[in-house]
C-alpha positions as CSV (number, residue, x, y, z in Angstrom):
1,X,330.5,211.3,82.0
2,X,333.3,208.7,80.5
3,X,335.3,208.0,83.7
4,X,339.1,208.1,82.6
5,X,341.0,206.3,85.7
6,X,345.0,206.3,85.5
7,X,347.2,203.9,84.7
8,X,350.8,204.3,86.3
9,X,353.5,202.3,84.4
10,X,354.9,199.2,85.7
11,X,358.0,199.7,87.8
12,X,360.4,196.5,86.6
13,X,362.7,197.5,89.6
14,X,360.1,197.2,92.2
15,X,358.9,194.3,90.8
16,X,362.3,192.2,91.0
17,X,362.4,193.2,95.2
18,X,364.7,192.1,97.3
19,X,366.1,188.5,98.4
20,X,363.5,188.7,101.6
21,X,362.0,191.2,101.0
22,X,359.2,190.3,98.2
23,X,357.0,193.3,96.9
24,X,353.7,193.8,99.5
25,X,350.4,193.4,97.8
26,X,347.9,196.3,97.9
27,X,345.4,196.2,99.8
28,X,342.4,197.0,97.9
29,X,340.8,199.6,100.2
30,X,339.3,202.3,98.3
31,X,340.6,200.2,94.7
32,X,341.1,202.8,91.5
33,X,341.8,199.1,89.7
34,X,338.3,197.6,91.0
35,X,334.8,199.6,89.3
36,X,330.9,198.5,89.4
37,X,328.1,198.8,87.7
38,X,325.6,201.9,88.1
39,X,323.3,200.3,90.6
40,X,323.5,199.0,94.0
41,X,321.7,195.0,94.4
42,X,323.0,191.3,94.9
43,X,324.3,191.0,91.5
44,X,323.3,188.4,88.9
45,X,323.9,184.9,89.4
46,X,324.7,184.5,85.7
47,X,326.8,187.1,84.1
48,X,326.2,187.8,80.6
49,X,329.3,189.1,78.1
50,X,329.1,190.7,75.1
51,X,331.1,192.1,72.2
52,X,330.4,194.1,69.4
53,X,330.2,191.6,66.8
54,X,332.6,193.2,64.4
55,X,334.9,194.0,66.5
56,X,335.8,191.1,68.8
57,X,335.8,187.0,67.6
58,X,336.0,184.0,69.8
59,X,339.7,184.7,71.1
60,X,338.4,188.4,73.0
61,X,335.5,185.9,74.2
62,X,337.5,182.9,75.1
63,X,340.3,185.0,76.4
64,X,337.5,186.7,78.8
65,X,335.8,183.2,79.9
66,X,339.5,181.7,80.9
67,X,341.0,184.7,82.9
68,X,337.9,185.3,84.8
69,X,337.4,181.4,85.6
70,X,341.2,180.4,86.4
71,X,343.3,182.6,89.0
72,X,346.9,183.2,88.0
73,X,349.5,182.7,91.1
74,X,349.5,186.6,91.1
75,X,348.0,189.7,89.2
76,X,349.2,192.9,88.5
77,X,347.0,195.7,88.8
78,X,346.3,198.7,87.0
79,X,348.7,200.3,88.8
80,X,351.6,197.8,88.1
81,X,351.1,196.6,91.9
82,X,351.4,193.4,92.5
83,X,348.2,191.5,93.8
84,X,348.2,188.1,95.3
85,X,346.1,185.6,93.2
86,X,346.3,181.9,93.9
87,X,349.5,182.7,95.9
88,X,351.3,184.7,98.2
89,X,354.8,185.5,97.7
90,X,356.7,184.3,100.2
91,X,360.6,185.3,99.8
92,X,362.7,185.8,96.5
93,X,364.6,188.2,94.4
94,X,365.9,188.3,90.8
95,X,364.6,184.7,89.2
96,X,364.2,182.9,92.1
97,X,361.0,183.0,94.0
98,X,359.0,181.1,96.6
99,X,355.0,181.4,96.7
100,X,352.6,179.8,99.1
101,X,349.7,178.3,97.8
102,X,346.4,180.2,99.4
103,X,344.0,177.7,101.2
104,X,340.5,179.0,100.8
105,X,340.6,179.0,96.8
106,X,338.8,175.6,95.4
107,X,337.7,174.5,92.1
108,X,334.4,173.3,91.7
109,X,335.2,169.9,92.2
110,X,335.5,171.0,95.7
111,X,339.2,170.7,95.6
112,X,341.4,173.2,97.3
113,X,344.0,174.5,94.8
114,X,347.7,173.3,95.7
115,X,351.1,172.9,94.0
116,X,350.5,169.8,92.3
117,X,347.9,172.0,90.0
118,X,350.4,174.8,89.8
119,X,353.0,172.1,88.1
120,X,350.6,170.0,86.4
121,X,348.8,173.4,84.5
122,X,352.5,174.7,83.8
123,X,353.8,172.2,82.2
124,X,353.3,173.0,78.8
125,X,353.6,176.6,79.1
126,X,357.0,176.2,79.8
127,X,357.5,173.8,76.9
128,X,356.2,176.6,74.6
129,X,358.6,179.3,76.5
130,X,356.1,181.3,79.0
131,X,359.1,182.5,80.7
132,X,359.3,180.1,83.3
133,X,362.5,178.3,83.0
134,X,361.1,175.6,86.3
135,X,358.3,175.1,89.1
136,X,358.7,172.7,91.7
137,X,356.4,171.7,94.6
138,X,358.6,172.2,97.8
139,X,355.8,170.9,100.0
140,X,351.5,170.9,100.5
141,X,351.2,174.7,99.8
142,X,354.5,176.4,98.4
143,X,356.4,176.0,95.2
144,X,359.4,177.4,94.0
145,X,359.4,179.2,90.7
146,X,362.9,179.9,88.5
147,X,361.9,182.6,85.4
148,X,364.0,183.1,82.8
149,X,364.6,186.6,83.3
150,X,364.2,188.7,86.6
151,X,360.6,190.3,87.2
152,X,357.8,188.4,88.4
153,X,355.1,190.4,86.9
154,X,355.5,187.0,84.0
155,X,353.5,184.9,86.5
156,X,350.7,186.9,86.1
157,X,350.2,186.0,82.4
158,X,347.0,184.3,81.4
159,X,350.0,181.5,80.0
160,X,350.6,180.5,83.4
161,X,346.7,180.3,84.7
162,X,345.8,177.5,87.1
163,X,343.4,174.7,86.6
164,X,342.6,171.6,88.6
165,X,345.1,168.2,88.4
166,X,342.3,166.3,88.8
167,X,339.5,168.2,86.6
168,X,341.1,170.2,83.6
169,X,337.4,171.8,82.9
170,X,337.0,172.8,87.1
171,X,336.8,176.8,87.1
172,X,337.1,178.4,90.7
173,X,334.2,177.9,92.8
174,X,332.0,180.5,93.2
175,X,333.1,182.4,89.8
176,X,330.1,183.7,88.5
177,X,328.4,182.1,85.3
178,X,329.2,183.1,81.8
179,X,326.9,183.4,79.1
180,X,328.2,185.4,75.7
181,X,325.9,187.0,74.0
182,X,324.7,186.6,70.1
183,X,325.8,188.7,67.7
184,X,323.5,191.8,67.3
185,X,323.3,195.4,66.7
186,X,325.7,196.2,70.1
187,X,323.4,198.8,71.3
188,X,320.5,196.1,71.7
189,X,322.9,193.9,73.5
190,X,322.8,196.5,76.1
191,X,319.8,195.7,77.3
192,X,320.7,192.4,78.4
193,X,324.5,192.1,78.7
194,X,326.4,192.8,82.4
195,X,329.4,193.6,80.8
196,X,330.2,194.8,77.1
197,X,333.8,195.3,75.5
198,X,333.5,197.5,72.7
199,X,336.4,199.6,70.6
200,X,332.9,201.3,68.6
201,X,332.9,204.7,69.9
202,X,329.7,206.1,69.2
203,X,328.5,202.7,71.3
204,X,330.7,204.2,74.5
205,X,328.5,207.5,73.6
206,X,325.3,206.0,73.3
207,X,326.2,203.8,76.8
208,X,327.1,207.0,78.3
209,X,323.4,208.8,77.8
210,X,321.9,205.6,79.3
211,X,323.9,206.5,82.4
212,X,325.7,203.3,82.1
213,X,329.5,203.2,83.8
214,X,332.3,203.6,81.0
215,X,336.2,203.5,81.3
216,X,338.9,202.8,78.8
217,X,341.7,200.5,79.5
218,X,344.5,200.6,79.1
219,X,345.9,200.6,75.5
220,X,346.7,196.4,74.7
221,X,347.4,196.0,71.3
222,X,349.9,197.4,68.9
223,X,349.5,196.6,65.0
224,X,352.6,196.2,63.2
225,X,353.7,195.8,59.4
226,X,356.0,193.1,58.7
227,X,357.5,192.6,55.4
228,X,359.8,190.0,54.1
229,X,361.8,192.3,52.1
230,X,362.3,194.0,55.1
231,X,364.4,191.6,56.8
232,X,366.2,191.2,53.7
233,X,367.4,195.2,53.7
234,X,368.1,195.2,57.4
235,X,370.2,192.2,57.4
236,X,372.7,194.1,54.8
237,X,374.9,196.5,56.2
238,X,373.0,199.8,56.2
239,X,369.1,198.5,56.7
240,X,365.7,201.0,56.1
241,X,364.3,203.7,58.6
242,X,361.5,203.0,60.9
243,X,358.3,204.6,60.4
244,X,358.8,208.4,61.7
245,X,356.6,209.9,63.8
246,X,354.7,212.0,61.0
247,X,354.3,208.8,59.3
248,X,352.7,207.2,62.5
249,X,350.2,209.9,63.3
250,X,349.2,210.2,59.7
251,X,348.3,206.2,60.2
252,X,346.7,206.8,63.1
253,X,344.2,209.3,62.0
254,X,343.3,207.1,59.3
255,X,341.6,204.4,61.6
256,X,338.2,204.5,62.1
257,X,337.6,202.2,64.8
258,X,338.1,202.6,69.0
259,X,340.7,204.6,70.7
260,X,344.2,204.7,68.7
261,X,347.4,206.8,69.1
262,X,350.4,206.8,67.1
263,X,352.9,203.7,68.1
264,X,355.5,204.3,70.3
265,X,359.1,203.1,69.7
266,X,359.4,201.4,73.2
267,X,357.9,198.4,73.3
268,X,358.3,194.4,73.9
269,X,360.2,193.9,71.2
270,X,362.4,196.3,71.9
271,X,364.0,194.8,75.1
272,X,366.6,192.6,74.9
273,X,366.0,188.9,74.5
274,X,369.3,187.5,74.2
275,X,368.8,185.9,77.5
276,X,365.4,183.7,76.4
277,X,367.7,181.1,75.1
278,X,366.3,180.1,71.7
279,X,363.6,181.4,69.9
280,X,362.9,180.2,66.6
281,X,361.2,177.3,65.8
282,X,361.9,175.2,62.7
283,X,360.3,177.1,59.5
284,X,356.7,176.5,58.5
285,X,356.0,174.5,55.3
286,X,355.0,176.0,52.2
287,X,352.6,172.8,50.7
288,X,349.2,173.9,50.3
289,X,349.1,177.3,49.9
290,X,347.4,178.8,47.0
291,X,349.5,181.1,44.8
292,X,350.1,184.8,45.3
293,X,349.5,187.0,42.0
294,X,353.3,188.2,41.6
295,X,352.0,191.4,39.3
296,X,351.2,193.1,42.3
297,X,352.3,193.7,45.5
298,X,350.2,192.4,48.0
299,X,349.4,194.0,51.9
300,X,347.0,190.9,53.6
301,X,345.1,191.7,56.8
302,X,342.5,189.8,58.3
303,X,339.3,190.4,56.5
304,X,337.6,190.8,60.1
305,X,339.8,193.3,61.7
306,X,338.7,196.8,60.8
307,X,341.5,198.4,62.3
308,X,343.7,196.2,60.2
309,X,342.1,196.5,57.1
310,X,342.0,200.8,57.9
311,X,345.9,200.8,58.3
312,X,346.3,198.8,55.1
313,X,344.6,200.4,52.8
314,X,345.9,203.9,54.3
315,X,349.6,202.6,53.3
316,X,348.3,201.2,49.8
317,X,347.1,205.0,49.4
318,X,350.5,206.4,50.1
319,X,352.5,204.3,47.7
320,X,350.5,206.3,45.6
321,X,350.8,209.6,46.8
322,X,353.8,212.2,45.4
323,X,356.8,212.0,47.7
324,X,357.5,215.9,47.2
325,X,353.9,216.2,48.0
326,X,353.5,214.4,51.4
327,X,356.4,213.7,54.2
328,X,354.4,210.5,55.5
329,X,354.6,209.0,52.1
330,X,358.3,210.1,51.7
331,X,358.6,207.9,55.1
332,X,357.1,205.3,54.5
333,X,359.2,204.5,51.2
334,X,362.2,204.9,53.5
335,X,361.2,202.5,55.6
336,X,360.3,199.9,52.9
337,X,362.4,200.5,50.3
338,X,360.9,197.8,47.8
339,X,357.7,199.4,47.4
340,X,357.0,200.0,43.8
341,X,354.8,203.1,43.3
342,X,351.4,202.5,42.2
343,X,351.6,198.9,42.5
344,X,350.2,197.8,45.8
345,X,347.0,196.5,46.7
346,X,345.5,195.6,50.6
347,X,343.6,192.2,50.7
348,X,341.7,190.9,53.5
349,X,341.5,186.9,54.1
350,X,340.4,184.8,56.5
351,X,342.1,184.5,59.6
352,X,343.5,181.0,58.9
353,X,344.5,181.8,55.6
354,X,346.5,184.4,57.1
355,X,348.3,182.8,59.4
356,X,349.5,180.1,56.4
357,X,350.9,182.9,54.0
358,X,352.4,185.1,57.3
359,X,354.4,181.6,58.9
360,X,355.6,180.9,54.5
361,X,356.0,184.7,54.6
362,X,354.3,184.5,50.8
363,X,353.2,188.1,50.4
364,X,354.7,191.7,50.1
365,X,354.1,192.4,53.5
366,X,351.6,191.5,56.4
367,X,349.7,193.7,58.9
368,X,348.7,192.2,62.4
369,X,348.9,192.9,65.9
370,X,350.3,191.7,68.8
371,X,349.5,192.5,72.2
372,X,351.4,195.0,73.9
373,X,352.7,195.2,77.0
374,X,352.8,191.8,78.1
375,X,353.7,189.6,80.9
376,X,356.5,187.9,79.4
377,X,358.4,189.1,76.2
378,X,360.3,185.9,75.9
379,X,357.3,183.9,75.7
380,X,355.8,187.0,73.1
381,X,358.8,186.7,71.2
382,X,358.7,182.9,70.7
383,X,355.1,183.5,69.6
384,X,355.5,186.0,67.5
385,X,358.5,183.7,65.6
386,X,356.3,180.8,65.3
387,X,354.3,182.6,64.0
388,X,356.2,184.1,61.2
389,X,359.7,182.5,61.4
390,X,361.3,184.3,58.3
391,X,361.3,186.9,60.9
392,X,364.8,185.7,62.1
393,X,366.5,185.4,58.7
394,X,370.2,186.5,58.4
395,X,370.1,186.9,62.0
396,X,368.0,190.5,61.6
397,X,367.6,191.6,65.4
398,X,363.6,191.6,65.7
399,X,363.7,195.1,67.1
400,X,364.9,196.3,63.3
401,X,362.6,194.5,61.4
402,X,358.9,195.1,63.4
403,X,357.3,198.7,62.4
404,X,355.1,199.6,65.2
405,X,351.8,201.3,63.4
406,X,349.3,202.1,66.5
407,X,348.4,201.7,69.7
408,X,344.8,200.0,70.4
409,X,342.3,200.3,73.4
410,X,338.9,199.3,73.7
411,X,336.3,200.2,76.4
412,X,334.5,199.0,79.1
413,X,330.7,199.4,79.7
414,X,329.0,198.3,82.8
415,X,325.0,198.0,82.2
416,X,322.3,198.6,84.8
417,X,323.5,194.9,86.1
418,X,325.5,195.4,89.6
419,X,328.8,194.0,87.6
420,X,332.1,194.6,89.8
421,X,335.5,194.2,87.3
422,X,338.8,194.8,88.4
423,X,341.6,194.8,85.4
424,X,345.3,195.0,85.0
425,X,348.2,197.2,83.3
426,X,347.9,194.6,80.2
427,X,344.0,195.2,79.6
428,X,343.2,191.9,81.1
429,X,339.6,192.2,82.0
430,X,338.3,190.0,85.2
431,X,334.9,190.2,86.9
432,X,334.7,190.0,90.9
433,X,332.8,187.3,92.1
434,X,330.6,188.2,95.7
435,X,333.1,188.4,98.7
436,X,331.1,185.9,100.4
437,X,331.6,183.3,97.8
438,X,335.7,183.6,96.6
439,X,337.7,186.0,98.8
């Protein structure tokens, strides 16, 4: 049976405490965030990751590797409870806070974590606007931490992970060893993978007959449309209608890969930024991009992202479809007013030629994703800018020119391999290395 396990929103006011009075960490007695593998044993001395190969590319990988080998200063579960990671927090409200440094974390240079790590591994994190407006060592163990914005769930964003001043490449000691598997058919990788992300679900079904542990996290992703001729529309006066509900749900149906629901309207991007200070970087340049065939209107996605490539050629379909005929269609012209029937076309390209036409914002419109909730939304917000900076023209607020699409989750399958994970509100997935070796 697929083991569904809840996931209780993130309480912002708990989370900003009181001067003194700093949130308590759970304990992790009897954990809902903490799940193992089917069989009792010592566990595996290396443990083997896997993806299905169409589905996942190095990022997912990469983005596994890092958050399971460097500790953030805390975590927050997925309950939206704050854990203690490479700190404790000592006292603070609002922005201000004061952690101490834990002493029986070291890297495997043998050195025990401190503050000067902390400040070294930050620095250019807070260059690139991770939501930490300062960090300074106050003595051997504690640091004091301003944010930018009240809420300390930002330190627990894989932006702000720790690594060694002395040893960039140190992980923790004792974290288990990584080994990513080849790409394969995903059900093969089974048979010799610990842990498997997948979004394929007749894989979660086939996992599930073996008697293999499944659960779905929480949903990370949200893929959006972005169109240039957007921005112009809302910057005039009276700007287009978001994407309706109907419109969203018809979208939604028309993916065929993992677990998807129709985008909400609260998200990220939503909140209000104006305290981030600035966000957008100087434009992109144009040079050396190849031309865009201006007898069509073009949709690119990335060629390898199925869900991507699903919602795109769903909306090329209804600029074709009779607006008396179909109230999603009706929508969606509404909400991009510059379509011209008939005369739309989806593309996929590489993920580098992507990013090029999305920063020069050469193309019709663009459909990515971004991931969704995260730790910081100033830091998000900034990223999201640089990477398409036309995003800001006219001074369009960013919350009228996104469309959300859908929502994205992927699941979780634990093999015959005694695997213990543990994973937050954001769908950050980290394995637990033996108590005896990292507490």
């Amino acid at each position: 049976m697929r083991r569904y396990l809840p996931i209780v929103p993130l309480l912002i006011a708990i989370l900003a405490g009181c001067a003194g009075n700093p949130p308590e960490p759970t304990t992790g007695v009897g954990d809902p965030c903490r799940v193992s593998g089917p069989h009792d044993g010592t566990g595996p001395d290396t443990v083997w990751i896997a993806a299905s190969p169409t589905e996942w590319g190095a990022n997912d990988y990469m983005r596994l590797f890092i958050v399971n080998r460097f500790p953030t200063l805390i975590t927050v579960d997925c309950n939206g409870d704050i854990r203690p990671g490479l700190a404790e927090i000592e006292s603070g409200a609002e922005r201000r806070w004061v952690l101490k440094i834990r002493n029986d974390i070291r890297f495997a240079n043998g050195e025990i974590a401190g503050p000067g790590d902390v400040v070294d591994s930050w620095r250019q994190a807070i260059a690139l606007g991770a939501g930490v407006d300062s960090v300074v060592a106050l003595d051997n163990r504690r640091v004091e931490v301003f944010l930018e914005r009240p809420g300390i769930e930002a330190l627990a964003s894989p932006d702000l992970m720790v690594r060694s001043s002395r040893d960039s490449a140190a992980p923790l000691k004792g974290a288990p060893g990584f080994t990513f598997g080849a790409p394969e058919d995903p059900r093969d990788m089974l048979a010799r993978t610990s842990i498997l992300l997948s979004r394929d679900p007749g894989l979660v079904a086939y996992a599930e007959e073996r008697g293999m542990v499944v659960f779905e996290l929480p949903y990370d992703r949200t893929y959006m449309l972005l169109a240039p001729s957007r921005v112009r529309d809302v910057s005039a006066a009276a700007g287009p209608a978001h994407p309706s509900p109907d419109l969203r749900r018809d979208l939604a149906a028309a993916v065929r890969e993992g677990e998807v629901r129709a985008a909400g309207r609260a998200n990220w991007w939503t909140d209000l930024l104006d305290g981030c200070g600035p966000l957008v970087p100087v434009p992109a340049s144009m040079a050396g991009l190849p031309d865009i065939d201006g007898s069509v209107e073009t949709i690119f996605y990335d060629e390898e992202d199925a869900v991507a490539r699903d919602l795109s050629e769903r909306i090329v379909a209804l600029t074709a479809t009779d607006t008396l005929q179909s109230r999603p269609a009706r929508d969606l012209f509404r909400s991009l007013p510059a379509i011209r029937p008939g005369n739309v076309v989806a593309r996929g390209i590489s993920a580098e030629v992507l990013q090029g036409y999305l920063e020069a914002g050469k193309a019709f419109a663009f459909v990515t994703s971004v991931r969704n909730p995260v730790e910081d939304t100033c830091g998000s917000a900034r990223d999201l800018f640089r990477r398409a900076p036309w995003l800001a023209a006219g001074g369009a607020d960013l919350r009228d020119v996104v469309l959300e699409l859908v929502d994205l989750s992927s699941y979780v399958i634990l093999t015959n391999s005694n695997v213990t994970v543990t994973w937050d509100i954001y769908g950050n997935v980290r394995i637990v290395p033996p108590p005896a070796e990292l507490p």
